[in-house]
N, C-alpha and C positions, 0 to 999 in steps of 0.2 A: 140726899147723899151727903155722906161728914164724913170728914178725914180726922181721923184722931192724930196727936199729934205728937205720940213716940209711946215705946215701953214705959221708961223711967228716965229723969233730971239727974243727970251729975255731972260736977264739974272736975271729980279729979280724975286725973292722967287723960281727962276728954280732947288733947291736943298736944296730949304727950310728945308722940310720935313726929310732928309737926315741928316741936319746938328744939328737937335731938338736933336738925340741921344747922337751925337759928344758933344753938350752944357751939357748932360745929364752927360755923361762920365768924362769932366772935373771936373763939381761939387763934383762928387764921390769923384776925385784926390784929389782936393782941401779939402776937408772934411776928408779925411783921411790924411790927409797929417798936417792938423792943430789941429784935435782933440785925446789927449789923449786917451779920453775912447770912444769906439767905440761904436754909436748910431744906431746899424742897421736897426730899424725902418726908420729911415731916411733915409739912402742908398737906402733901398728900393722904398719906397716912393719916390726919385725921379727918380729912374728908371723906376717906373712901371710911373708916372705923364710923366716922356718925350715920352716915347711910345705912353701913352695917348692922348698926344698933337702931334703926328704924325699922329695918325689915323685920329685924328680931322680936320686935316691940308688935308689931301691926300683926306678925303670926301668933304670937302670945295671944292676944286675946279674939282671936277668928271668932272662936264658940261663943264669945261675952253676948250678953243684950244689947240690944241697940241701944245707945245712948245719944239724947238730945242735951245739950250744954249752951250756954250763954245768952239766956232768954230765948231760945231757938235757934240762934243763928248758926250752928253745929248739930250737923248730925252724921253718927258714926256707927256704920251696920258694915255689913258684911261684904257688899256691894260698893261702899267707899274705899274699903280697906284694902280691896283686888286692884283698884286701880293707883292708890296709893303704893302699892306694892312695886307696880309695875313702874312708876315712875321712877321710884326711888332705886330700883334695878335698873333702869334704863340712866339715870344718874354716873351710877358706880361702874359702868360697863363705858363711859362715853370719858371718863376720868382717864386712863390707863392712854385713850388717843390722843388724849391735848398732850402728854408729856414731852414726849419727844420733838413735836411739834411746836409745842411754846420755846422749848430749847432751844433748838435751829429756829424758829421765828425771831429769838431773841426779845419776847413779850415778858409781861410784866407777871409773875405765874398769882401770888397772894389774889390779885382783884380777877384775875379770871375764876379762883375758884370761889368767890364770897360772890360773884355772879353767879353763878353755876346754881347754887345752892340756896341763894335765895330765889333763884327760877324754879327751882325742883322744890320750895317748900311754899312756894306762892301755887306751886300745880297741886299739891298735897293738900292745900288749905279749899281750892276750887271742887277739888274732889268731893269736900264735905262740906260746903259751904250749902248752908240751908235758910238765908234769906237774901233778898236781890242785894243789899247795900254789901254785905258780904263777899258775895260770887261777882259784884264788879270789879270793886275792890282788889281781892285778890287775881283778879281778869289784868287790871291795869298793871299789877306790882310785877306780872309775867310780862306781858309785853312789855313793862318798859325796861328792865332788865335783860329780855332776849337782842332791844334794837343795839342795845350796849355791849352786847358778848358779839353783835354782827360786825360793829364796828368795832372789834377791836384789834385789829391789824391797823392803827392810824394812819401809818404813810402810806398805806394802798387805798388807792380811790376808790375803786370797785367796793372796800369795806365798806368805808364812809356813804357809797349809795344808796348800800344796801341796805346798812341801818338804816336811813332818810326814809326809804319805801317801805322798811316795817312802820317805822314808825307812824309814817304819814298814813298807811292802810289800817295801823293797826286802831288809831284813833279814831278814823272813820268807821270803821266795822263797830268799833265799843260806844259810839254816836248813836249807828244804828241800832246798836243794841239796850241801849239808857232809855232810851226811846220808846221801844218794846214795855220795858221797865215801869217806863210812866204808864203806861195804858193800863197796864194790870194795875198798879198800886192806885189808880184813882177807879176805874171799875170793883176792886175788892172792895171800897170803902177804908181806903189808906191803910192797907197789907200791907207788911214787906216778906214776912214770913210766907213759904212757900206754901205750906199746907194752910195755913188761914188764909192766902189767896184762893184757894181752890173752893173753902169752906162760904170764903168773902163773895167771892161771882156766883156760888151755889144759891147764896139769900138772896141778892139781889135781882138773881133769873137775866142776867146779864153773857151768861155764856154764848147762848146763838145773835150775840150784836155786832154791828161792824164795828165797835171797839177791838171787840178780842179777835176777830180777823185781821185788823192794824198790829197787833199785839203779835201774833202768833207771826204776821208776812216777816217784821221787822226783826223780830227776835233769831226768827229763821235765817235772815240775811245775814247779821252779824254771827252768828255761830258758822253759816258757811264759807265765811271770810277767813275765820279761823280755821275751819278744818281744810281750809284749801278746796272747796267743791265748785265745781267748773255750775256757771259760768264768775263764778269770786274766785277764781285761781291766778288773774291775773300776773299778782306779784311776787309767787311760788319761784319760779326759773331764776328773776333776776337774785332774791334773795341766796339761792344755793347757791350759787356764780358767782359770786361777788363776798361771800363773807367765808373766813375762815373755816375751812373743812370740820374740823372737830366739831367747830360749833353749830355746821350745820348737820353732823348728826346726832348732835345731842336735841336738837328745833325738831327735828325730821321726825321723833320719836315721844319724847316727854310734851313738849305743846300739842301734838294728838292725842295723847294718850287722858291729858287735861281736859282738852273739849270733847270729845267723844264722854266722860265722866260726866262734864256740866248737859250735854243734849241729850244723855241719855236721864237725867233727874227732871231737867228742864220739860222734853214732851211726855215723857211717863208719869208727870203729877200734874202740872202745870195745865197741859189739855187734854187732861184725861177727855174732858169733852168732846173732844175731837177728832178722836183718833183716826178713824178716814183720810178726813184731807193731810194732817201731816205726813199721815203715811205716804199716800199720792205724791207730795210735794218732795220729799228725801227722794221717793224712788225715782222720781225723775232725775234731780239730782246726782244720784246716785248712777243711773247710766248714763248720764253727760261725760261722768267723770272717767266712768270706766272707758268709755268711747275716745272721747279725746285727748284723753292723759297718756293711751295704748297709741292712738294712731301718731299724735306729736312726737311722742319718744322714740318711734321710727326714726322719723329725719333728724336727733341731736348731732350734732360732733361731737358735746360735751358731754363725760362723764356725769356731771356735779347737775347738769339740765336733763340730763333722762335720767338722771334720779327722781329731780322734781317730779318729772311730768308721772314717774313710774310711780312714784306715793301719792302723785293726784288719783290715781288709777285704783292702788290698793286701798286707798280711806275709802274708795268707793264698795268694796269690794267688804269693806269692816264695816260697814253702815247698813251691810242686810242683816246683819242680827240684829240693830235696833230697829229698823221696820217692822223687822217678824212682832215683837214685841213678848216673848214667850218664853220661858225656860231656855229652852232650848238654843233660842235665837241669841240671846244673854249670854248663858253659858261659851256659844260657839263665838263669838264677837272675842269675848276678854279672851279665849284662849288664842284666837289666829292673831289678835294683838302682840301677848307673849312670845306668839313663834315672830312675830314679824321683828321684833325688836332684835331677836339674836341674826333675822335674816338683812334687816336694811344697818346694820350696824358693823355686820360681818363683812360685808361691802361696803361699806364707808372707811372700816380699817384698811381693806387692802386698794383706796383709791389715795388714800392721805399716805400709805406709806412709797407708794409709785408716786406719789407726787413730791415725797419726800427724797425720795432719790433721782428723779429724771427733773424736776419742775413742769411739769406738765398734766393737763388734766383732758389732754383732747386722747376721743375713742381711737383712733389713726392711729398714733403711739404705743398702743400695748400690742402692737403687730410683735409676734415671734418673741413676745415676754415668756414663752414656756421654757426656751430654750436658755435663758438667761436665772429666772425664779421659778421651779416649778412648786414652791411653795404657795407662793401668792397665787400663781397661777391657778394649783387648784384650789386653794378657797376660795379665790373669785368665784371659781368656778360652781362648785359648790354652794356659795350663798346664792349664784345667780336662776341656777337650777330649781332652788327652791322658791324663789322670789315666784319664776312661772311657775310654781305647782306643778312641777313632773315627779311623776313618781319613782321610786317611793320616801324621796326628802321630804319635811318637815310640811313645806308649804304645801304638798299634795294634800295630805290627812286635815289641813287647816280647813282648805278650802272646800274638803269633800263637807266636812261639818256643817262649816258656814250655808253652803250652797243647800246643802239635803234640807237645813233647818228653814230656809226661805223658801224649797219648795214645797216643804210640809205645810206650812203658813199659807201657799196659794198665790205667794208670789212670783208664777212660771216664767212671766217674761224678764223681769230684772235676773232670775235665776240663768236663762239661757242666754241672756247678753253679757250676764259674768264669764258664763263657761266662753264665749267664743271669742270676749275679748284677752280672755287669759291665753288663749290659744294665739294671740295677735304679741301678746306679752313674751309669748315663747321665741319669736322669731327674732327681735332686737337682742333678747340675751342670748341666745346661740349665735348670734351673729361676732359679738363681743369676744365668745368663747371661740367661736372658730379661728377669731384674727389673733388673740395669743398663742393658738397651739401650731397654726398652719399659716406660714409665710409666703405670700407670693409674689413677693420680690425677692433675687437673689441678694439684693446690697442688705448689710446689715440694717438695723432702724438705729440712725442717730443717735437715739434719744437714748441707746441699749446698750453704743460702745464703751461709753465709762459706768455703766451700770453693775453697783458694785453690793452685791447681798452679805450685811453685819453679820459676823457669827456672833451664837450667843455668850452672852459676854454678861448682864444683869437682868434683874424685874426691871430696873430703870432705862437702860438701853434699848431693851426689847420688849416692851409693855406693849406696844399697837402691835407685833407679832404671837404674845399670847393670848389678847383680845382677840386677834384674827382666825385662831385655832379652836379658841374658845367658842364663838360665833360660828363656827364652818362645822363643828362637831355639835350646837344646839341646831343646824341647819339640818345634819343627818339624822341623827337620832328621836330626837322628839317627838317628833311625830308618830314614834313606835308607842307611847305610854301615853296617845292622846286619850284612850277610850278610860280610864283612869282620871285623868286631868278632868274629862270633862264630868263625869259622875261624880265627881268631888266638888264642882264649882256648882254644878246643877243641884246637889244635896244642901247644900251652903247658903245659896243664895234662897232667902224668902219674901214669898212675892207679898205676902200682905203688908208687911215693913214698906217695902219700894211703891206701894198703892199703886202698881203698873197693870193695866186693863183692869 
């Protein structure tokens, strides 16, 4: 068995896309770096414009050939380009809630957004990275860039933590995962390239040794470090708790959306050999997370910690499309992704903007917010709706996909511990919904008597308010144009490119 190793070589515009943020980020530099007074219209604006012109870039050429670029180390199909997509939406959607927040934080805005940006093109670069020194590489330039967007509230301790625990997790997981690294590259016969690893352990009849089971435990570990899978979830909670809202939903969404790109290239070529046990090993994985991400996020007080614990739950839930490993499975993965960005984003606007008017982030607090906001109110409400897959919001149709495409695959039991732990999902967010709409104390809630909702006044003033409408109406609708979405993404994607089963 040989893996050929692309269509055709070219190197122009092979990281076009890529380099649109990098041009983005300079400008910033430049700009801040020449102008006195700080115009953050402008910052903004060319941040949210370079993103812009990536997505425009990366939809321009969907139909192109695949193309391999830089002695290998780039490859870009159709399957890179979806998740490149998503991130760089998930980017320009997560812009709009630092605003108002870095304002009243009174942060420094220029280096928040040359962070931003160089996270979301270090995720872009992972996306399509096609040799290990590459997909470390750009592994490292994320994490070390996110532990510095955590920390950057400086006088808050809790920031400073929190960085320290990315940082310190984030190394050890990318430890474990170097590690991995080495195994394959001394078994391939000093591969680095992905597909010549494959070709490399093919000649040598090294696939069934306990090299590439060290190879596979290791690699596994550090990628479930990354996507938060229980039991490597440890450091999930204190991170969202402790770092600055915006920027934990920008973490919450684009660094998933990063590793889920690298595990799904990583076991789909890498052990093609194998595919049994890694399947086995996610799916276990996979109902850890759903089991105790649902049961924990029961007992939070914290808004910002039953987020965690609720996206430990959902990666679980995103992870049976890449088990399936199928059309299908693929397809239904990247689109509940899509919904999920407008649905954990949509809640994350209206927890940074309650937080921006009360200073508080405990669940207790949004007692009898209906009767105060019944804006936020119902798009809480609304994202939260959908987050459980109740129908007929976004997340229902997500999840019917998902679930249907794992159980056509044969995977009944992870399939029916999804259904019952999303049913366990249900009860925390109505729980949420019921304490804003229905008070049952007569004393007002503290936190509600100087609670005072901005009219609208600009795009600048009210940016986490059109985010939040924006997000609450991809919460409802979407899900109506799934059967669409997904016939487009399944015609698209070609399996003999991705060499998956």
């Amino acid at each position: 068995m040989k893996l050929e190793l692309g269509t055709y070589f070219s190197y122009e515009s092979a990281i076009l896309p890529e380099c649109i943020p990098i041009f983005g980020l300079l400008i910033i530099f430049i700009i801040d770096l020449l102008s006195h007074q700080k115009n953050t219209i402008l910052l903004y604006f060319v941040s949210l414009t370079s993103l812009l012109i990536t997505i425009i870039i990366l939809s321009l050429r969907w139909e192109t050939e695949p193309i391999i670029s830089f002695s290998g180390s780039f490859q870009t199909n159709n399957l890179t380009g979806v998740f490149q997509i998503l991130i760089a939406l998930s980017s320009m959607l997560c812009i709009p809630l630092a605003l108002e927040y870095i304002e009243r934080t009174k942060m420094t805005i220029p280096e928040f957004l040359i962070f931003l940006l160089t996270t979301t093109t270090a995720g872009m670069f992972l996306c399509s990275a096609n040799d290990l020194v590459t997909i470390f590489v750009s592994l490292e330039c994320s994490s070390l860039c996110s532990s510095l967007l955590c920390s950057y509230t400086k006088r808050d301790i809790r920031s400073n933590e929190a960085a320290m625990k990315y940082l310190l997790i984030g190394g050890i997981s990318s430890s474990i995962l170097a590690y991995g690294f080495s195994w394959l590259y001394g078994l391939s016969g000093g591969e680095t390239n992905i597909q010549k690893i494959v070709n490399g352990i093919w000649d040598t009849q090294m696939y069934n040794s306990t090299g590439i089971f060290i190879a596979f435990i290791c690699i596994t570990i550090g990628l479930a470090f990354k996507l938060s899978l229980v039991p490597f979830h440890q450091w999930t909670p204190d991170i969202y708790e402790g770092s600055p809202t915006p920027v934990v939903a920008f973490l919450s969404v684009t660094s998933k959306i990063a590793s889920i790109a690298l595990a799904t290239r990583i076991f789909g070529i890498v052990f093609i050999f194998s595919p049994n046990e890694w399947k086995i090993i996610l799916e276990i994985l996979a109902i850890s997370s759903m089991i105790l991400g649902n049961l924990i996020a029961i007992t939070q007080t914290s808004m910002k910690r039953m987020l965690a614990y609720s996206s430990i739950s959902q990666i679980g839930y995103i992870i049976i499309g890449l088990i399936t490993g199928d059309f299908n499975g693929y397809a239904s993965m990247i689109i509940y992704t899509f919904f999920y960005i407008f649905m954990n984003l949509g809640t994350f606007a209206c927890i940074i903007l309650f937080g921006l008017r009360t200073g508080t982030d405990n669940i207790r607090d949004y007692e009898g917010l209906y009767t105060k906001d019944p804006l936020l109110s119902l798009s809480l409400t609304l994202c939260l709706l959908s987050l459980g897959g109740i129908p007929p919001f976004t997340g229902f149709f997500g999840k019917l996909y998902l679930f249907w495409s794992g159980w056509r695959a044969g995977f009944h039991l992870l399939v029916m511990v999804a259904l019952a732990t999303s049913i366990i999902s249900i009860y925390y967010y109505l729980k949420i919904i019921k304490l804003m709409i229905y008070s049952e104390n007569e004393r007002v809630n503290p936190y509600l008597q100087a609670y005072i909702v901005s009219p609208f006044v600009s795009l600048k003033k009210n940016s986490i308010e059109l985010t939040m409408v924006l997000c609450s109406i991809g919460s409802v609708f979407f899900g109506f144009f799934i059967s669409p979405f997904f016939y487009f993404i399944q015609d698209t994607l070609n399996l003999s490119i991705f060499f998956l089963n």
